[in-house]
C-alpha positions as CSV (number, residue, x, y, z in Angstrom):
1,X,16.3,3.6,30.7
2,X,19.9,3.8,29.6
3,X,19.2,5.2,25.8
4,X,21.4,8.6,25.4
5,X,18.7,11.3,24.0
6,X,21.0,13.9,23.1
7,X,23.3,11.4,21.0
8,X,23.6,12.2,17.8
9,X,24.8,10.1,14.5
10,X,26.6,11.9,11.3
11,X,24.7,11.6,7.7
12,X,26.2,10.7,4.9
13,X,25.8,12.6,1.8
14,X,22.8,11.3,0.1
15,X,21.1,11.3,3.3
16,X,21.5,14.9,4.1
17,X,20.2,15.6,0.6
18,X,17.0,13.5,0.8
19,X,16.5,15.7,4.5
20,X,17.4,19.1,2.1
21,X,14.6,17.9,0.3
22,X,12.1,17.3,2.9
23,X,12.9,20.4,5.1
24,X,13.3,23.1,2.0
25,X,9.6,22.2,0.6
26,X,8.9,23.0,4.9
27,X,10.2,26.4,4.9
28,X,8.9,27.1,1.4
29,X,5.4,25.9,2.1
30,X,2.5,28.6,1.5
31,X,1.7,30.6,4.7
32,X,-1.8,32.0,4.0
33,X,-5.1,31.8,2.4
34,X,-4.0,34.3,0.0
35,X,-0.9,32.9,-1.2
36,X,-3.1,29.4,-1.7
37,X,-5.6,31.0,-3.8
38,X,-3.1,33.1,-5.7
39,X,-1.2,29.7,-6.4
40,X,-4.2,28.2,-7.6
41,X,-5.5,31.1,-9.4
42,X,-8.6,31.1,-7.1
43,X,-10.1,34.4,-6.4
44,X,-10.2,35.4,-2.7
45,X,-13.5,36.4,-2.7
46,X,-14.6,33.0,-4.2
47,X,-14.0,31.4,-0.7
48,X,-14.4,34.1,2.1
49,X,-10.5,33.5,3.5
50,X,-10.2,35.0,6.3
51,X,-7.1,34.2,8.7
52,X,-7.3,33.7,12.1
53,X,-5.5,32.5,15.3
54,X,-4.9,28.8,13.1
55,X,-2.3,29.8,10.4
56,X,-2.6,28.4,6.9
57,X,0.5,25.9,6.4
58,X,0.5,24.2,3.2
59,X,3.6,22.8,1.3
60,X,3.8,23.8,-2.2
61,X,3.7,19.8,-3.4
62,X,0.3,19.4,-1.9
63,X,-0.9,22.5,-3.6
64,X,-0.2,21.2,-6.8
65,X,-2.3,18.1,-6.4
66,X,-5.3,20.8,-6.2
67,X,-7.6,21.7,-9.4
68,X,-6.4,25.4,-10.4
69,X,-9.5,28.2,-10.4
70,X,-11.5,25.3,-8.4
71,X,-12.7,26.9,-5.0
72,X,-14.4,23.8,-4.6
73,X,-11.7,21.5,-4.9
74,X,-11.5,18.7,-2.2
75,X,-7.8,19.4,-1.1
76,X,-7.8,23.2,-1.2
77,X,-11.5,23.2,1.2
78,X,-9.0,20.6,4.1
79,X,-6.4,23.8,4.1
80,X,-7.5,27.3,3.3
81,X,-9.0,29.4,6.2
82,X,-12.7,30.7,5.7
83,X,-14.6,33.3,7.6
84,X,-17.4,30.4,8.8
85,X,-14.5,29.0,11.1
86,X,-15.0,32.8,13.2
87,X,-18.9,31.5,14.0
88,X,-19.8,30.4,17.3
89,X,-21.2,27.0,17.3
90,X,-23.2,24.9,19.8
91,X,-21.3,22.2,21.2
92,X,-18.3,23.4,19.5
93,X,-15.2,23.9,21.8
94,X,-11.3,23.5,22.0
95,X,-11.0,20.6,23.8
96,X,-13.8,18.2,21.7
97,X,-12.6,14.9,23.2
98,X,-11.6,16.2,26.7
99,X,-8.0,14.9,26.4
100,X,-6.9,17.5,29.3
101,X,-8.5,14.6,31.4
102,X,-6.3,12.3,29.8
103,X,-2.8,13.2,30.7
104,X,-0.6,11.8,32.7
105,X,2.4,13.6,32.5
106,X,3.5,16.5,30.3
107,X,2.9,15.3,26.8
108,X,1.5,12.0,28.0
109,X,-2.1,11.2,27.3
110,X,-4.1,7.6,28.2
111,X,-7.7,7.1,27.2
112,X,-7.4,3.7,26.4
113,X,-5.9,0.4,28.6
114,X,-2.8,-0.4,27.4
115,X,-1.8,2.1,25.0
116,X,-0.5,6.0,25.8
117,X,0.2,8.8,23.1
118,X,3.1,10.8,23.1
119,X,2.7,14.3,21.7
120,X,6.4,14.2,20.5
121,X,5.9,17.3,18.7
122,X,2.9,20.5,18.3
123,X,4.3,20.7,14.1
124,X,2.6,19.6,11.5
125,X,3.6,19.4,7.6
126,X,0.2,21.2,6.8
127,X,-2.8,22.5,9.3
128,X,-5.7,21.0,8.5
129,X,-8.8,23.2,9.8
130,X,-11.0,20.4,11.0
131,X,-8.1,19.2,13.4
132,X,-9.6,18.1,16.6
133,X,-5.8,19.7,18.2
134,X,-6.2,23.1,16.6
135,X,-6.7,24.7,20.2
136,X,-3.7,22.4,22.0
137,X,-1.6,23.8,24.7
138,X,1.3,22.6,23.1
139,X,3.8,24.7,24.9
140,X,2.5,22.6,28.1
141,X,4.4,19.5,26.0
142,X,7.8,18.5,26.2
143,X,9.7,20.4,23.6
144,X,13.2,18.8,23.4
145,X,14.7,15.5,23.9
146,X,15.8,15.7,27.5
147,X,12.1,17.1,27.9
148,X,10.7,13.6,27.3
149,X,12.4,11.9,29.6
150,X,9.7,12.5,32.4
151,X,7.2,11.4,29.9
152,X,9.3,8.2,29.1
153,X,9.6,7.4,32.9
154,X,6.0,7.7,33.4
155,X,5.4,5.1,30.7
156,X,8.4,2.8,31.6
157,X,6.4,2.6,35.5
158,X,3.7,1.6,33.6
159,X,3.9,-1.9,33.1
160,X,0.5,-2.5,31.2
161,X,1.4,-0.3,28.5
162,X,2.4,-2.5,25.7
163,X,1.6,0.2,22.8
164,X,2.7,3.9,22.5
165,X,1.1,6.0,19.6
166,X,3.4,8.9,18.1
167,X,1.2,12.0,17.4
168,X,1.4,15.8,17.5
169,X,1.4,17.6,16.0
170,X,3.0,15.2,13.9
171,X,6.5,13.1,14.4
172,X,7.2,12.6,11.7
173,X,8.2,15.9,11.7
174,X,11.3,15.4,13.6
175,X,14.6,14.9,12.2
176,X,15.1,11.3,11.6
177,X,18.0,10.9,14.1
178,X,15.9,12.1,16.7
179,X,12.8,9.7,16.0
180,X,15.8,7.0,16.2
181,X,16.7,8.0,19.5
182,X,13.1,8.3,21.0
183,X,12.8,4.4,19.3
184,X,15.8,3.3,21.3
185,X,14.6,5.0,24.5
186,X,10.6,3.4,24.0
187,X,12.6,0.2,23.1
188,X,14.5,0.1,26.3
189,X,11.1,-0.2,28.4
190,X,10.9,-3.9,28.6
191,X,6.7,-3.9,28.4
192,X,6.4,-1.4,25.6
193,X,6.3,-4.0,22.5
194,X,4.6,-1.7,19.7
195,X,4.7,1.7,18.1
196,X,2.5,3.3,16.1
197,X,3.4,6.6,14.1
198,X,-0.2,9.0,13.7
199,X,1.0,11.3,10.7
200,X,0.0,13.0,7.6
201,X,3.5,14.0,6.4
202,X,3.7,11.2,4.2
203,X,0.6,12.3,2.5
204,X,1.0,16.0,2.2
205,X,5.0,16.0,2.0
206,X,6.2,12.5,0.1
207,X,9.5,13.1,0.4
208,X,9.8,12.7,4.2
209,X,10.4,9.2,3.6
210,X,13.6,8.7,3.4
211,X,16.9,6.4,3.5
212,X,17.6,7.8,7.1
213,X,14.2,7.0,8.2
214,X,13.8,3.8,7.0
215,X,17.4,2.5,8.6
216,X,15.6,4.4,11.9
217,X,12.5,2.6,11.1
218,X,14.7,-1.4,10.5
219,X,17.1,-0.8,13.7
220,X,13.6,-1.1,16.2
221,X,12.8,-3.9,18.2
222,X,9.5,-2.6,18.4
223,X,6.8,-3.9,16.1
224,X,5.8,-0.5,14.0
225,X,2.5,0.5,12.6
226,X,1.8,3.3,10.9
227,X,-1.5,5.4,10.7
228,X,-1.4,7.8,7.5
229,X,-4.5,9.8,6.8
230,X,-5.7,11.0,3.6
231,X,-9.3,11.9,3.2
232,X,-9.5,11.7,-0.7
233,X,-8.3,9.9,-3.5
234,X,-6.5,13.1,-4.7
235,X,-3.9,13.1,-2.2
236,X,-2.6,9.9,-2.8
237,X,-0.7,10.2,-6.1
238,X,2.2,8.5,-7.7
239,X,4.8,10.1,-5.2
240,X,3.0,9.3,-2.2
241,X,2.4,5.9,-2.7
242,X,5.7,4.7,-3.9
243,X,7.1,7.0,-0.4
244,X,4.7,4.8,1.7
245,X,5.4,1.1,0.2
246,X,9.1,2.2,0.9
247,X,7.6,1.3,4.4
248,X,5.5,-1.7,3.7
249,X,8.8,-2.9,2.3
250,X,10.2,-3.5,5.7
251,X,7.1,-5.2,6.5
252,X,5.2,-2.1,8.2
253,X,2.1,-2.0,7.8
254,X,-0.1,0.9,6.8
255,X,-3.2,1.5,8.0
256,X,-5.3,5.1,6.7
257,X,-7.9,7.0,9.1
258,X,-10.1,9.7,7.2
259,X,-12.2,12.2,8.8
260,X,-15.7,12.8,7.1
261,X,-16.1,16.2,5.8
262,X,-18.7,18.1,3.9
263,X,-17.8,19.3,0.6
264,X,-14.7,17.0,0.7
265,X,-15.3,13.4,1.1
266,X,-19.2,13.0,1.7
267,X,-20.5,11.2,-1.5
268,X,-20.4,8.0,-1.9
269,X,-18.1,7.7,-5.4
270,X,-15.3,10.0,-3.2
271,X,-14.9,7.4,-0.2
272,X,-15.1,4.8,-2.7
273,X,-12.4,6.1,-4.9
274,X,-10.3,6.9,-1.7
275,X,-10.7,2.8,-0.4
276,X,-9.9,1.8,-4.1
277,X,-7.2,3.5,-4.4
278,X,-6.0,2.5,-0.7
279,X,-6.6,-1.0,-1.1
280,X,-4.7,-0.9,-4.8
281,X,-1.5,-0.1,-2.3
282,X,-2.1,-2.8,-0.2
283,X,-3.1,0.0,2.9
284,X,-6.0,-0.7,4.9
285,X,-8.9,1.6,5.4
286,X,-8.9,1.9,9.1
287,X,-11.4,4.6,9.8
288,X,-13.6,7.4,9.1
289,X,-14.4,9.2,11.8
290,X,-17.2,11.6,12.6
291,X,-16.0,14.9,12.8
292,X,-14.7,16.2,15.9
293,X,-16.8,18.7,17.4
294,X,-13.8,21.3,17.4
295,X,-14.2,25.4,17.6
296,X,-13.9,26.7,14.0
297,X,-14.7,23.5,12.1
298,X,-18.3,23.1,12.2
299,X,-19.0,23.8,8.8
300,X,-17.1,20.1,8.0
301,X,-19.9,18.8,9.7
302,X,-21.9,15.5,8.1
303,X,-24.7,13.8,9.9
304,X,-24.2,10.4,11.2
305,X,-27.6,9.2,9.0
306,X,-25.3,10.5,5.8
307,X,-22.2,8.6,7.3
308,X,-24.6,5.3,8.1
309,X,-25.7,5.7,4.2
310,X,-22.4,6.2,2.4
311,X,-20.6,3.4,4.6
312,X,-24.3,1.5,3.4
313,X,-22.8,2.2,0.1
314,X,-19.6,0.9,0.0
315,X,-20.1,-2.2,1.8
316,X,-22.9,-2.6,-1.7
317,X,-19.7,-2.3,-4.1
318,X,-16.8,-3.3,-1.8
319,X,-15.2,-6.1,0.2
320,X,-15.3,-6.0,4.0
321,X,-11.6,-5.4,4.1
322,X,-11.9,-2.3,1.7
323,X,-14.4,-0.5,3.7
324,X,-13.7,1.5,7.3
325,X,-15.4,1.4,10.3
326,X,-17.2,4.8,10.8
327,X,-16.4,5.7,14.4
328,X,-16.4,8.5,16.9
329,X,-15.2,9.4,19.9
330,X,-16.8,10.1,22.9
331,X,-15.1,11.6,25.8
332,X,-14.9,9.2,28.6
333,X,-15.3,6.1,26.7
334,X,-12.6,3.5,26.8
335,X,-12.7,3.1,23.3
336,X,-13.8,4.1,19.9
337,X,-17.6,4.0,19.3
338,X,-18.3,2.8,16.2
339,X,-21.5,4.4,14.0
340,X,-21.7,1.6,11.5
């Protein structure tokens, strides 16, 4: 691979404002359960916060898109810490989908032929307290650009691996020269023909997308998907849907996965106000997958016979393409399993 990782390119003006933008609303972003529910005007007691090992990270433009004095509200349940994520559940543990099984080098995971994931970062743009990574060693992941490089050798010996997935944490995360350079390095492994970015920061953070990105984004030989997710309608406002068509501009398409979670997403008008509004963008509704049996998220949990009846549901008032497979994932399996 002959791609120089610690290369670096200057930004114009305009540029390093839009990246301003991005990384301000990151170091301003609410830090606690507290500060939510003072921002919404919730009362503490109204929801049990209770913080724990998982910080709270919300940024403040995803709090506003949540119903002030509603301790209910879909958004504000994803991202505030509650005292029923400190009980001991059956069948609940760190490592849900055994992905320490998986790796094959520092950062490198394979559970499916032909694909790897790259943990390119352990950051997210907000922690969302059903994620199935909550407990991953990500210290144990390359941290830095020269870090990768083992990771990028194991997949460039590799030849079957055609597809490399971007997750995290989330990449999107990184600075937009750096996502270019670990494009050009993915780009110079003859066999690796797509990418696909897994993030969230264009839902929760709309101003990620920027000029620098998408120029990253253009320069690729690689054929780029990206996954968003966004579990209710709610999220995906005004903002966020003009950041991602800034994307399907350039002819990437955008896919969504959602997660089903009580008290957020398990009726039938929520999903189907979610798809609507998904498919009104022209962004596919990829999945909904049953919850991850994660340590600390067990009160998201919805049966598979309530998934089999709301995805019933929407096939009743929908067209196939507007309605998600619901899936799982079973450890060991060489692929998704899907419910229905």
């Amino acid at each position: 691979m002959s791609s120089d990782l610690s290369q670096t390119k200057p930004v114009d003006a305009s540029a390093s404002a839009e990246v301003s933008s991005w990384q301000q609303e990151m170091k301003r972003a609410i830090r606690s359960s507290r500060e939510l529910c003072e921002f919404l005007s919730i009362p503490v007691d109204a929801i049990h916060t209770e913080e724990n090992d998982f910080p709270v990270f919300v940024p403040r433009s995803f709090a506003t898109r949540m119903k002030s004095g509603d301790a209910q509200d879909p958004l504000f349940l994803q991202v505030v810490s509650q005292a029923a994520e400190s009980i001991t559940t059956e069948g609940y543990g760190i490592d849900p989908n055994h992905e320490s099984e998986a790796v094959l080098a520092a950062g490198v995971l394979q559970k499916y032929s032909s694909r790897a994931l790259l943990i390119s970062t352990g950051g997210c743009a907000v922690h969302c307290r059903y994620c199935f990574r909550r407990h991953f060693p990500y210290s144990e992941s390359p941290a830095g650009l020269e870090q990768w490089r083992p990771s990028l050798e194991v997949i460039a010996k590799d030849s079957n691996i055609e597809e490399v997935i971007l997750s995290g944490g989330d990449p999107l995360i990184l600075p937009d020269h750096v996502i270019g350079q670990l494009l050009n390095a993915l780009a110079d492994i003859p066999h690796v023909k797509h990418v696909r970015f897994h993030t969230r920061t264009p839902v929760v953070l709309a101003s990620r997308i920027t000029a620098g990105l998408i120029r990253q984004l253009k320069s690729t030989r690689l054929k780029t998907w990206f996954v968003i997710h966004s579990n209710h309608a709610n999220e995906l406002d005004g903002e966020v849907l003009t950041g991602l068509s800034k994307l399907q501009q350039i002819g990437i398409p955008v896919l969504n996965q959602a997660v089903l979670l009580s008290g957020v997403n398990d009726d039938e008008k929520a999903l189907y106000d979610l798809c609507k509004r998904l498919i009104d963008a022209q962004i596919t509704p990829y999945y909904l997958h049953q919850l991850d049996e994660v340590a600390g998220a067990a009160h998201f949990h919805v049966s598979k016979s309530r998934g089999i009846e709301l995805i019933s549901a929407l096939r009743k008032r929908l067209p196939g393409y507007a309605v998600p497979r619901y899936v799982e994932e079973i450890a060991g399996e060489r692929s998704k399993t899907v419910i229905a």
